[in-house]
C-alpha angles and dihedrals in degrees: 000000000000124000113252126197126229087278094059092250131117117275120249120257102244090048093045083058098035088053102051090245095128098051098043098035104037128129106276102211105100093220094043108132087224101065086053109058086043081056095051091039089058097037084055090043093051096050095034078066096043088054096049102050091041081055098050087044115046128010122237127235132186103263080216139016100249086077086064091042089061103043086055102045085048091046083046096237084147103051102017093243125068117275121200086206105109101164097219101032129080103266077233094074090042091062100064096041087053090050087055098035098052078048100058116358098182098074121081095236106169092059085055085046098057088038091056085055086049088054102042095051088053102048087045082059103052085043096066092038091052098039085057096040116022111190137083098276097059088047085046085054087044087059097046095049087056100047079054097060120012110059084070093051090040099049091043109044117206137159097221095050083042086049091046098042095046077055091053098059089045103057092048087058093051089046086054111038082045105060124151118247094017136087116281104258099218102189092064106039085055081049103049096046092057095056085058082051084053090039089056091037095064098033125003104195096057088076087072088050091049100048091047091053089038102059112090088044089059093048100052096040094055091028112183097306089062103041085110086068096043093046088050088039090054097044093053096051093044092046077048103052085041088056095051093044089051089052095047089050107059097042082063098049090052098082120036104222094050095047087046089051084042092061100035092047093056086050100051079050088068099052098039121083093359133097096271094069093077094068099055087103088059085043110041098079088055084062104044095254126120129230089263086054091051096050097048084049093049090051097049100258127105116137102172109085095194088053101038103019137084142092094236091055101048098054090046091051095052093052094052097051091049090052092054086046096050084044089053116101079198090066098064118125120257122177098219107229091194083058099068084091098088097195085048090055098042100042131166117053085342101057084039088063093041086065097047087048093054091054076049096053094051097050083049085054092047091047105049095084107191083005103071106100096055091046094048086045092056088048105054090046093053084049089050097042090042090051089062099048104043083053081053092050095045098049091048091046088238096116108088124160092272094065097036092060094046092063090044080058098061106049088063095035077066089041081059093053097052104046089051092059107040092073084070120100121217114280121238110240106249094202118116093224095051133053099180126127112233124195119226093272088065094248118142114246130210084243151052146191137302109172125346118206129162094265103029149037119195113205134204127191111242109248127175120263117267117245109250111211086210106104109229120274114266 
């Protein structure tokens, strides 16, 4: 029933959460639609706070300037109309922000666009810690989790962390709508897929980030008994992203110039920021171009296009400079032993929140209780597995701050999920043909219950019946 104020009418939102109301009074059935959408409520209410006060506060600027690229190409400063084309984002995307820019041009829609990602993947978030542990402390968590990594990615606005972070959400969703030995929660695994699709939609390639960090999480949340749903979880969202991709390419192959830009500019990508670069000098007189050429094209600026463009010449260019990689005794792979320390590899803000993530990580360790060893397993093989491939991305120069700290944001964002979940107590089994208690991650327990109230379980161990020697009554 619903609280009513002194008046007889329905108390406002912000009083019924600033009351408690919500936390002490809520449905108690852990699928109720009802509890949901409070949850959600509250999770929406929290961040829309949190935004705001981080946007009174601090101003937000693009971390690169492909960010800025984008958002002019989108507001049609280049050729005077909106274009979809965004180069690095899905034409999809681009679609909408020319609709409301060649409505009203004079709104920067694209930053309101990659804020309302921001948004949306938090609340996403608060939603599944909250969904699993609904009480202050695990809002208060949820805060916390949220003064830890967002000021950076706030303050530093850039399409990959906002990819990342979309992914993220919606892979926690799907974690959590997904579980083994429950019900499929089907609000949250739609849910979750669409925030991949997001995900997809802003940056394609961070799918392959996320599902290489992801991996050992996934694996120890389904364990062998759910790899149906992850098998069905993971082939949605790849028939999804492939969906999206096909879309975006042939938007792009429709029309020549923009299919020519599409290839040279993967191309370039693979020259730029990497170690080939470093070879564009040895390179520059093989494609007709001076030194002076080569230098302006290793530093992102060639406006010349008879000079710099061209199909031909960029894939030229990028043979050559393979050949005289592969050539190089320089080039040769080392794995770094001074490196394993992740915080030491990533630096700067990153390192600084891989710290942070490792403390996490131990409190995690101290409060699992019975689940210790499978959490402290999971962990050393991340360590081990992001090791490796920070080693990969630094050696290829594709690890820059933006994708270090997105994999230092994961790791808590994991921390997150489990400790809102270790406060839960196994779960008596409600069929009629079991009677068996079941933890939350659906395994079956030597006990059951004997009484459930809101502070306390008592638990009994399961015996046999004794024989009784008195014949049944007839």
């Amino acid at each position: 029933m619903p609280d009513l104020s002194a008046a007889g009418t329905q108390q406002s939102l912000a009083r019924r959460i600033l009351s408690g109301v919500w936390f002490t009074n809520r449905p108690r059935g852990p699928n109720d639609w009802r509890t949901g959408l409070q949850v959600l409520w509250l999770g929406a209410f929290i961040n829309l706070i949190l935004f705001s006060l981080f946007l009174v506060f601090i101003t937000p600027v693009y971390e690169t300037n492909d960010d800025l690229t984008m958002q002019l190409i989108a507001s049609g400063f280049y050729t005077g109309d909106p274009d979809a084309h965004l180069v690095f984002t899905n034409i999809l995307i681009g679609w909408v922000l020319r609709f409301f820019y060649a409505s009203w041009a004079g709104c920067n829609w694209y930053l309101i666009y990659i804020l309302l990602v921001h948004y949306a993947a938090f609340t996403a978030i608060a939603f599944v810690v909250m969904s699993r542990w609904f009480s202050w402390l695990s809002a208060w968590l949820y805060v916390g989790f949220v003064l830890l990594v967002e000021p950076h990615i706030l303050l530093n606005l850039q399409f990959t962390t906002t990819a990342f972070l979309a992914g993220t959400a919606g892979l926690l969703l799907l974690v959590d709508g997904l579980q083994p030995g429950q019900p499929a929660h089907w609000p949250k695994t739609v849910a979750g897929v669409a925030l991949v699709g997001l995900m997809g939609l802003v940056r394609e390639p961070v799918a392959l980030l996320l599902a290489a960090v992801a991996g050992p999480f996934l694996l120890e949340r389904f364990g062998p008994a759910g790899w149906p749903r992850l098998l069905g979880a993971a082939l949605t969202c790849m028939g999804l992203l492939l969906l999206l991709h096909g879309i975006n390419y042939w938007a792009y192959q429709r029309d020549p110039a923009w299919a020519e830009f599409s290839e040279y500019n993967r191309m370039r990508g693979e020259i730029h920021d990497t170690p080939l670069e470093k070879f564009i000098p040895q390179a520059a007189s093989a494609v007709g171009w001076s030194q002076n050429d080569g230098w302006m094209f290793s530093k992102q600026y060639f406006p010349d296009p008879d000079v710099h463009a061209g199909l031909p010449r960029m894939r030229f260019l990028l043979a050559k400079l393979r050949v005289l990689a592969r050539d190089d005794p320089a080039s040769s792979w080392s794995f770094p032993s001074g490196l394993l320390f992740l915080p030491k590899m990533f630096g700067h803000d990153a390192g600084i929140l891989m710290k942070l993530a490792i403390l996490n990580a131990v409190g995690c360790l101290f409060a699992a209780g019975i689940f210790r060893h499978r959490c402290l397993v999971t962990l050393l093989i991340s360590y081990g597995l992001l090791v490796v491939l920070g080693v990969y991305l630094l050696k290829t120069a594709r690890l820059p701050e933006r994708v270090s700290y997105n994999i230092s944001l994961f790791v808590n964002a994991i921390c997150l999920y489990w400790a809102s979940g270790f406060q839960k107590r196994p779960v008596a089994a409600t069929s009629s043909d079991s009677s068996r208690a079941h933890d939350y991650w659906g395994r079956a327990l030597p006990f059951q219950p004997l009484s459930v109230g809101p502070k306390s379980v008592a638990w009994e161990r399961t015996q046999p019946k004794p024989e009784t020697d008195q014949p049944p009554n007839s």
